[in-house]
C-alpha positions as CSV (number, residue, x, y, z in Angstrom):
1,X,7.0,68.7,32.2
2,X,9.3,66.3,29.9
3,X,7.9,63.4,32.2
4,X,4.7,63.9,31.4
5,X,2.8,61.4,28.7
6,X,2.3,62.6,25.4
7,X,-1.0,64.4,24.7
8,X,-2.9,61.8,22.0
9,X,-5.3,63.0,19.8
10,X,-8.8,62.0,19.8
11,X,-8.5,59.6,16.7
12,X,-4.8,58.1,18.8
13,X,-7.4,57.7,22.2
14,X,-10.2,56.2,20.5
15,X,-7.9,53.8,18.6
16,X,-6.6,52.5,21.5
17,X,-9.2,52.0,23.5
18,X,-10.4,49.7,20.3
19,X,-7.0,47.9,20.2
20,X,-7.2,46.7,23.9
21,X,-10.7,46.5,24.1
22,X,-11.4,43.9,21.5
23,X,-8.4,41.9,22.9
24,X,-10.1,40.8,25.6
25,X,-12.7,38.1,24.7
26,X,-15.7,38.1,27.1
27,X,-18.9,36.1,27.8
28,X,-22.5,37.8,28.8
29,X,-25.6,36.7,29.9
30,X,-28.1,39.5,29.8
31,X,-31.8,40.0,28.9
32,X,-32.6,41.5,25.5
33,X,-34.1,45.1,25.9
34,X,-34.3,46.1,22.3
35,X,-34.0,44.2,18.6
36,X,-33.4,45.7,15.4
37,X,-33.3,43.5,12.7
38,X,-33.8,45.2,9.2
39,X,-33.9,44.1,5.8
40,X,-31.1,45.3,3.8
41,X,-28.7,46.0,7.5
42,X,-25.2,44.0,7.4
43,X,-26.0,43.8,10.6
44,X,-28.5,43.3,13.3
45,X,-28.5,45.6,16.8
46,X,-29.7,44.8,20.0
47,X,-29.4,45.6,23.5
48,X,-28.4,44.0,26.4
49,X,-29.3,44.9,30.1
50,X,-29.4,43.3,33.4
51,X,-31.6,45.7,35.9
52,X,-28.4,48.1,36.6
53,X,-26.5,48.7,33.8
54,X,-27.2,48.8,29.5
55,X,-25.1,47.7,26.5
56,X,-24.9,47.7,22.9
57,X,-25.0,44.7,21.0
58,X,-24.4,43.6,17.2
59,X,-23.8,41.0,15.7
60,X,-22.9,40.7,12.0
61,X,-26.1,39.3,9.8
62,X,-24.3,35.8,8.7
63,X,-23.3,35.0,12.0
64,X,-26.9,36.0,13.5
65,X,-28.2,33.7,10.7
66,X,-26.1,30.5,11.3
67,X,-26.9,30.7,15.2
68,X,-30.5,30.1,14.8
69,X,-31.6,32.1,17.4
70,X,-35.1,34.3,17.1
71,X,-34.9,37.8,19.1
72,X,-37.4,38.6,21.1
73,X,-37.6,41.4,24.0
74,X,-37.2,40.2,27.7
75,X,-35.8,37.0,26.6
76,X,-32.4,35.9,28.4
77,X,-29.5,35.0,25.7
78,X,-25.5,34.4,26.3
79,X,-23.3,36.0,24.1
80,X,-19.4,36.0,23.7
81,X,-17.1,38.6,21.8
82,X,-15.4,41.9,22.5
83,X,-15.8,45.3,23.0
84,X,-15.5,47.6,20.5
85,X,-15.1,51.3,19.8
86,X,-16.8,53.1,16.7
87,X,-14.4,55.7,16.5
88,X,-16.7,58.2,14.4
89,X,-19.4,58.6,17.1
90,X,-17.0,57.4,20.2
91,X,-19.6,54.8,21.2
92,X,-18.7,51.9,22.7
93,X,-20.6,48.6,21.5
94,X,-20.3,45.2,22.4
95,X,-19.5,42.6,18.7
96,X,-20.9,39.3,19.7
97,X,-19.6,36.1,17.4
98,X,-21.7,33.2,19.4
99,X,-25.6,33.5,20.5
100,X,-27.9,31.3,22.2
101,X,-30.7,31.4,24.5
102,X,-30.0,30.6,28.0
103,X,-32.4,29.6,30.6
104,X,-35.8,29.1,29.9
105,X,-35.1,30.5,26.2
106,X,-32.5,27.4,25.8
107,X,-35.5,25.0,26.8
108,X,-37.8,26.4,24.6
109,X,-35.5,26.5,21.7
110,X,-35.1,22.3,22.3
111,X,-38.9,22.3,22.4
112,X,-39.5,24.3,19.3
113,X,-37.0,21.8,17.2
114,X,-38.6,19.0,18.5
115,X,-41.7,20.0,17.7
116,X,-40.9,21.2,14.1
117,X,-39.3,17.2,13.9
118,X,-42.5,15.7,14.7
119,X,-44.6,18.0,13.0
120,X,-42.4,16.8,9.6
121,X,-43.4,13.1,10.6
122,X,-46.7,14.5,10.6
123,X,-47.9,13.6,14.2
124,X,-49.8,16.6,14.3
125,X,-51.9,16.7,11.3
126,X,-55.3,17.5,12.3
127,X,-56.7,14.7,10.2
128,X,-54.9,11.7,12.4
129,X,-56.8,13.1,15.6
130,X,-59.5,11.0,16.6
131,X,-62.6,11.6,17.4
132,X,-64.0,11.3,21.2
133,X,-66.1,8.6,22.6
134,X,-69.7,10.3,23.0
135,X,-70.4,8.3,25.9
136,X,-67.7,6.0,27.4
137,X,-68.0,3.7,29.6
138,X,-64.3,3.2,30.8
139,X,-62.2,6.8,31.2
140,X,-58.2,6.1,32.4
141,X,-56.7,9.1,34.2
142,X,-53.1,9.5,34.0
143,X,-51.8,11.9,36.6
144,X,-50.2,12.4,39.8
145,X,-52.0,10.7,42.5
146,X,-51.0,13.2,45.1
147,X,-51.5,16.4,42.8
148,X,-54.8,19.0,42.8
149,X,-55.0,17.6,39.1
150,X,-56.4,13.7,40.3
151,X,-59.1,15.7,42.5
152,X,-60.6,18.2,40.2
153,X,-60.9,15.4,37.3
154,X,-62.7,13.1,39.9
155,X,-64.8,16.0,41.2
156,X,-66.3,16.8,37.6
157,X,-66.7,13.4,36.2
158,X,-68.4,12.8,39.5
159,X,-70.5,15.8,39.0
160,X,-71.1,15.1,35.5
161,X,-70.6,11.7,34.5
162,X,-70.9,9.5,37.7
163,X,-71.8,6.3,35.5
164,X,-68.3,6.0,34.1
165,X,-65.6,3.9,35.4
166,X,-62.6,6.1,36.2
167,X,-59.7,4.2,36.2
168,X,-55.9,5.8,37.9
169,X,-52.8,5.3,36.7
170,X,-50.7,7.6,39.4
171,X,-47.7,8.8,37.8
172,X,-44.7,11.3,38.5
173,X,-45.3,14.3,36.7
174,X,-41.9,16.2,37.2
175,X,-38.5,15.3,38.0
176,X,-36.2,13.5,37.1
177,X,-37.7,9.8,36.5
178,X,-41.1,11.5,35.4
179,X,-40.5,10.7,31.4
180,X,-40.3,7.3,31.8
181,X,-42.9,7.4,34.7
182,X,-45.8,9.2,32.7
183,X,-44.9,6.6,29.3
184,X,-45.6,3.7,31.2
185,X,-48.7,4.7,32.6
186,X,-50.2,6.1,29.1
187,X,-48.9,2.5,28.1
188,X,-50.9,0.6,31.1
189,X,-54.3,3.0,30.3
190,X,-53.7,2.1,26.8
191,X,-54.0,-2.0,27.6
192,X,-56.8,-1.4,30.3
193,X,-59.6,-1.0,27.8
194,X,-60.6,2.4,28.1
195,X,-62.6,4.3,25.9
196,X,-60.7,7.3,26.7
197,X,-57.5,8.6,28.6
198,X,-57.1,11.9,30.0
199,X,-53.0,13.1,30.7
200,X,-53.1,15.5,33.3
201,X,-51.4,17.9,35.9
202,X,-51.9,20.6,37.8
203,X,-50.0,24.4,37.2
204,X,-46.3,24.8,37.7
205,X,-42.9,26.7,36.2
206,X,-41.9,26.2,32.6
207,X,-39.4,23.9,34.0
208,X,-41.3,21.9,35.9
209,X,-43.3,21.3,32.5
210,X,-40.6,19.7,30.6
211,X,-41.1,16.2,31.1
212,X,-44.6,16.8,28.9
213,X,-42.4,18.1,26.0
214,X,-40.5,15.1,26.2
215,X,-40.0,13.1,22.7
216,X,-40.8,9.8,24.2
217,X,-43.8,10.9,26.3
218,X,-45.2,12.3,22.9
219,X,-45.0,9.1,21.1
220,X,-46.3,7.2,24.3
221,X,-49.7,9.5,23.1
222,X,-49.0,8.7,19.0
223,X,-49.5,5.0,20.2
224,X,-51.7,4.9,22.4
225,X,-54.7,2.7,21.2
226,X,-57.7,5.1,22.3
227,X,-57.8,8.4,22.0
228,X,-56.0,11.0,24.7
229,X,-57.1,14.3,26.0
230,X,-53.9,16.6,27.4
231,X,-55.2,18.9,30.7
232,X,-52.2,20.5,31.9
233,X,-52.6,23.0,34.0
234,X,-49.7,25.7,32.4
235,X,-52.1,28.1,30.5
236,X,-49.7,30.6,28.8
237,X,-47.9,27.7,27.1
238,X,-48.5,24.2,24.9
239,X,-46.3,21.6,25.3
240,X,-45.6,18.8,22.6
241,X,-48.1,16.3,24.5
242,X,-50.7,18.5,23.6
243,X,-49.8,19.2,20.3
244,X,-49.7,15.8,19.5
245,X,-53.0,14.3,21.3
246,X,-56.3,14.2,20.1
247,X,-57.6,17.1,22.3
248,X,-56.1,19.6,24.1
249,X,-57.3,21.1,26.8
250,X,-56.5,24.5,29.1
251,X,-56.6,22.6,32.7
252,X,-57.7,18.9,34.1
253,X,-61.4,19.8,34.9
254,X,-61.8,21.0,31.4
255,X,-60.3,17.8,30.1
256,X,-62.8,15.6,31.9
257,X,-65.5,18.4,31.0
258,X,-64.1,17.5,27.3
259,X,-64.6,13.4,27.9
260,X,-67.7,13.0,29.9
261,X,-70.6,14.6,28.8
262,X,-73.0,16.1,31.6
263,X,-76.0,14.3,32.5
264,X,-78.1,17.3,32.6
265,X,-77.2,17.9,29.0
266,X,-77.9,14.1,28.3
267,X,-80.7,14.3,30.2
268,X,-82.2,17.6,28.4
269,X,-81.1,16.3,24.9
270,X,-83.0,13.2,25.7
271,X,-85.8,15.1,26.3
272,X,-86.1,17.4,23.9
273,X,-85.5,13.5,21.6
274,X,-89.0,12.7,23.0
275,X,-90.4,16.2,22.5
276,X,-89.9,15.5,18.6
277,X,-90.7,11.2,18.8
278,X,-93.8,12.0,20.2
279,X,-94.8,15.1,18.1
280,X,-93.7,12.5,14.9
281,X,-95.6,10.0,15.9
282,X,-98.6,12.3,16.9
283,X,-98.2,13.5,13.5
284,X,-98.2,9.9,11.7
285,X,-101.1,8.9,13.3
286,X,-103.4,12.0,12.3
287,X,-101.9,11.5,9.4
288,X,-103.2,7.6,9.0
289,X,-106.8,8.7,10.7
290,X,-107.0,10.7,7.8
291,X,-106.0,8.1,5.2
292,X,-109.1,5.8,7.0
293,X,-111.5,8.4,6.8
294,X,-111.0,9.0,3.0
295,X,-110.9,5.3,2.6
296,X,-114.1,4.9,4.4
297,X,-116.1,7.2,2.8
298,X,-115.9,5.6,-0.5
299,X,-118.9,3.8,-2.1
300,X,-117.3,0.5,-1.4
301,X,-116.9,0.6,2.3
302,X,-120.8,1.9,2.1
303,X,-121.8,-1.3,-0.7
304,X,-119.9,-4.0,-1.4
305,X,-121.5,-5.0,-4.5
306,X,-120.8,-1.2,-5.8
307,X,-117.1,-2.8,-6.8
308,X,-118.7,-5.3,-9.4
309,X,-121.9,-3.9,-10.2
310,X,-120.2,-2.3,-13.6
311,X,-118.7,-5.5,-14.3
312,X,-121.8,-7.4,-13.7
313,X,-123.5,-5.2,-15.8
314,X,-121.5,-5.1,-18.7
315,X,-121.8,-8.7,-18.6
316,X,-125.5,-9.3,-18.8
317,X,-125.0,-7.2,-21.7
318,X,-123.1,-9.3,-23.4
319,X,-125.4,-12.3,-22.4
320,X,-128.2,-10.3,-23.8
321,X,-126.5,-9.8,-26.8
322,X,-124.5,-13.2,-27.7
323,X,-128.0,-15.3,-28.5
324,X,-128.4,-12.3,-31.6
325,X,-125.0,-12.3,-32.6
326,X,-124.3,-16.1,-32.6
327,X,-127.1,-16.9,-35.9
328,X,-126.2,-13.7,-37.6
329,X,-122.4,-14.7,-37.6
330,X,-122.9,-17.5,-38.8
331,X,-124.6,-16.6,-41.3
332,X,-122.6,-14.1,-42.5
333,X,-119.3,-16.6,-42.1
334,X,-121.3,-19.4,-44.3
335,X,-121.9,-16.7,-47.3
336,X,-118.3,-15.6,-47.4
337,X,-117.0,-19.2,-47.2
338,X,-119.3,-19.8,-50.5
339,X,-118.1,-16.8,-51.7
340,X,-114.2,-17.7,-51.2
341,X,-115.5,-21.5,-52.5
342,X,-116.4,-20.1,-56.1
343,X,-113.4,-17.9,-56.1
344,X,-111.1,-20.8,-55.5
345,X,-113.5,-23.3,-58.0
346,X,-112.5,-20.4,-61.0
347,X,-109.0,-19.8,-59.8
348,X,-108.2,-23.1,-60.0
349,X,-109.7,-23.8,-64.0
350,X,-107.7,-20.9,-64.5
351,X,-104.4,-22.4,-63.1
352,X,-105.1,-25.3,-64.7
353,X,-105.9,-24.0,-68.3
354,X,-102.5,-22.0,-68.0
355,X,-100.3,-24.8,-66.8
356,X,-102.0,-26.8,-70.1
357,X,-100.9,-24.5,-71.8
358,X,-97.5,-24.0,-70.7
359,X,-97.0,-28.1,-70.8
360,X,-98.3,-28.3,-74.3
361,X,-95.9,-25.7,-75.2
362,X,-93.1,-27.3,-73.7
363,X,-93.8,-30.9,-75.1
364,X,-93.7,-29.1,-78.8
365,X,-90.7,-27.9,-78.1
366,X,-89.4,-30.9,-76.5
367,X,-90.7,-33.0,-79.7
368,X,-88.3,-30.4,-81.8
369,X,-85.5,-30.9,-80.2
370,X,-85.9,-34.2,-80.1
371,X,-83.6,-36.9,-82.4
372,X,-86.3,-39.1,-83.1
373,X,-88.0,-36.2,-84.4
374,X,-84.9,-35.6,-86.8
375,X,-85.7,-39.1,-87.8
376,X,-88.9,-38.9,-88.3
377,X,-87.7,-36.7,-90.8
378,X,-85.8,-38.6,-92.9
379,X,-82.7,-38.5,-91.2
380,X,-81.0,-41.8,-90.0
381,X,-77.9,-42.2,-87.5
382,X,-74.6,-45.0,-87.8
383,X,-73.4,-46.5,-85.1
384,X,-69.9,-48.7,-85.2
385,X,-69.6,-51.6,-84.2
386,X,-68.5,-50.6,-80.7
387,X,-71.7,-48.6,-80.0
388,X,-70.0,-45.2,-81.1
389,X,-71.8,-42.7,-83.3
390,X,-70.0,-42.8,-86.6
391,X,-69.4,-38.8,-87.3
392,X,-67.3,-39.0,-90.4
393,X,-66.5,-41.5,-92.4
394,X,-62.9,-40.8,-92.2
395,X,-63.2,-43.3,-89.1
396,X,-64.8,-45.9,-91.6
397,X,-63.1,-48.5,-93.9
398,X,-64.4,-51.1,-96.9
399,X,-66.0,-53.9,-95.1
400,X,-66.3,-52.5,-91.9
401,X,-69.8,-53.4,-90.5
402,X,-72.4,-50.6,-88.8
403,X,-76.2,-50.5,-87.8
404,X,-78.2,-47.9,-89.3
405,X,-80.9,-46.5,-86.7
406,X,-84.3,-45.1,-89.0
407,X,-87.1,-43.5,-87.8
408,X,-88.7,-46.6,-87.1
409,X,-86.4,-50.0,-86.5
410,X,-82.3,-50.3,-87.6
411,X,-80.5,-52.1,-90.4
412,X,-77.1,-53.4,-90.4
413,X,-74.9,-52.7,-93.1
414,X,-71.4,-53.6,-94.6
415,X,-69.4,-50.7,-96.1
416,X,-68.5,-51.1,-99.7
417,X,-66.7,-47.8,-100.4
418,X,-66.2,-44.7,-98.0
419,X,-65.6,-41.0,-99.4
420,X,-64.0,-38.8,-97.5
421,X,-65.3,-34.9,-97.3
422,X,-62.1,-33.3,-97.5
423,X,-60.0,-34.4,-100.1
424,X,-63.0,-36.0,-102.1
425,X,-61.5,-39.4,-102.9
426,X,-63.0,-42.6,-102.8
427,X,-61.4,-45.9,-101.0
């Protein structure tokens, strides 16, 4: 009995099955059952299972954060870490450090960021898709010339549009040199003068799909010069050439159904365009025949002299009357023109009465002011000999001569004595 181990306790057992469990790293690839992923959990659970057998996963919140993974039941992920005991409920649960999608899940994770790339260039802005040709004459196919896809676009455009010119640019739609393949035809259907191209191909595995999600085949699209119309044939799924074209559609025949309109529909919608041309123009010409009818029953369609016959008469009235009114104006002028004749006679005595007046008045005063009129009243004026009016007779000496101007005539005079005003001496 001394041999035998030593009896551990629960918490000793459960503590080293941690201890040897988490020192042995391991990688899993398993499909995801389950997802928990709450807010305000350090932590987010999932489970793991492969058909036969169930584990529990989780993986710390930061580290689930940084390894950009989305959850999703039934998708197939690869996870590394250890196993782990939780001592308090004796579960066993698997703590995974690295996470990423493996399979098809890693393929659609490189999709998805390319996609979000281009959608931040903005190739998929609804406003730089353009519109459809309503009724081309050149449509270039760009396909798989051995696929279901080249026969079912020929088939409807032969059923529907048979007056279009379908052009083929055969193609390699999967494998490994179908990228380059499928850009090189979109780039020959681009320079071949279409009005249109369809990219097309017929069903097939996610996989098999790939080269359509390719970054190169989507610009090939961007730059084509005419617009494109995706029909691939993968229903559940939209790959980046269709998010990118101008039109997407579910499968080949629905892309040429997209492209060519169907002469029956043509045909109807031309029909029901002559329905309404005829009925307008049936219209327009009741509409005229009306017009005529109220035109012709007025009087002057009836009698062509009813348009002047006012006028006429109007004027024979006034011929009637001019002969009367001629003498009488006349008259009546002449008598005014005699009147305005005496008016003007007296208004012109009366102008000149008044400016007699006015010039009589103004010679009076003229005569006062003037010096000969001072002379005439006994006043007389001395000039010097220079000419200059003598105005005191401090600029005067004794034998000076000056010429005395009278009322009527002059004297000259010598000057015997001169008195000055201001100091009243003689010299």
């Amino acid at each position: 009995m001394s041999d035998a181990p030593r009896a551990l306790t629960v918490t000793e057992a459960m503590g080293w099955a941690k201890r040897t469990l988490e020192g042995a790293p391991l990688r899993v690839i398993g499909e995801v059952s389950e997802a928990t992923d709450r807010s305000g959990y350090k932590a987010v659970y999932f489970t793991l299972c492969d058909g036969s057998s169930v584990m529990s996963c989780l993986m710390w919140r930061d580290v689930f954060g940084a390894s950009g993974v989305s959850l999703r039941e039934g998708m197939l992920v690869e996870v590394t870490g250890t196993l782990t005991v939780y001592a308090p409920k004796g579960r066993m649960q698997f703590q995974v450090r690295t996470l990423q999608a493996a399979g098809e899940g890693a393929l659609r994770m490189q999709v998805a960021a390319l996609a979000r790339r281009l959608e931040a260039e903005g190739l998929m802005r609804i406003e730089r898709r353009r519109p459809l040709p309503e009724f081309p004459d050149r449509i270039a196919l760009v396909t798989s010339p051995r696929g279901k896809a080249v026969h079912d676009v020929i088939r409807t455009l032969r059923r529907r549009y048979p007056i279009a010119e379908l052009l083929i640019a055969g193609v390699a739609v999967e494998g490994a040199g179908a990228v380059g393949s499928i850009v090189d035809g979109l780039r020959a259907a681009g320079a071949s003068r279409a009005d249109v191209v369809i990219l097309a191909r017929g069903g097939g595995s996610y996989e098999d799909l790939m080269p359509f999600n390719d970054e190169a085949v989507a610009r090939a699209v961007v730059a084509c010069p005419v617009p494109v119309v995706t029909g691939i044939g993968h229903e559940p799924d939209t790959s980046i050439a269709d998010m990118v074209a101008d039109l997407r559609a579910s499968t080949p025949t629905a892309a040429a159904e997209a492209v060519a309109p169907s002469a029956d529909e043509v045909g109807g919608r031309l029909e029901a365009q002559r329905r309404l041309l005829a009925r307008a123009l049936s219209g327009s010409v009741r509409a005229a025949e009306r017009r005529v009818a109220v035109l012709r029953s007025h009087a002057v369609f009836r009698d062509p002299k009813a348009l002047t016959a006012t006028a006429a008469q109007r004027l024979d009235v006034a011929a009637s009357g001019l002969p009367r009114a001629l003498p009488g104006r006349l008259s009546r002028d002449r008598v005014r023109l005699d009147a305005a004749a005496v008016r003007l006679t007296g208004s012109a005595s009366r102008s000149l009465e008044r400016f007699g007046a006015e010039l009589r008045l103004a010679a009076s005063r003229l005569e006062d002011l003037s010096p000969l009129g001072i002379l005439a009243r006994g006043y007389a004026v001395c000039y010097a000999e220079d000419g200059a009016v003598v105005r005191s007779s401090n600029t005067l000496d004794p034998g000076d001569r000056v010429l005395v101007r009278l009322h009527r005539g002059a004297a000259g005079c010598l000057v015997e004595s001169v008195r000055n005003e201001g100091n009243g001496t003689d010299a």
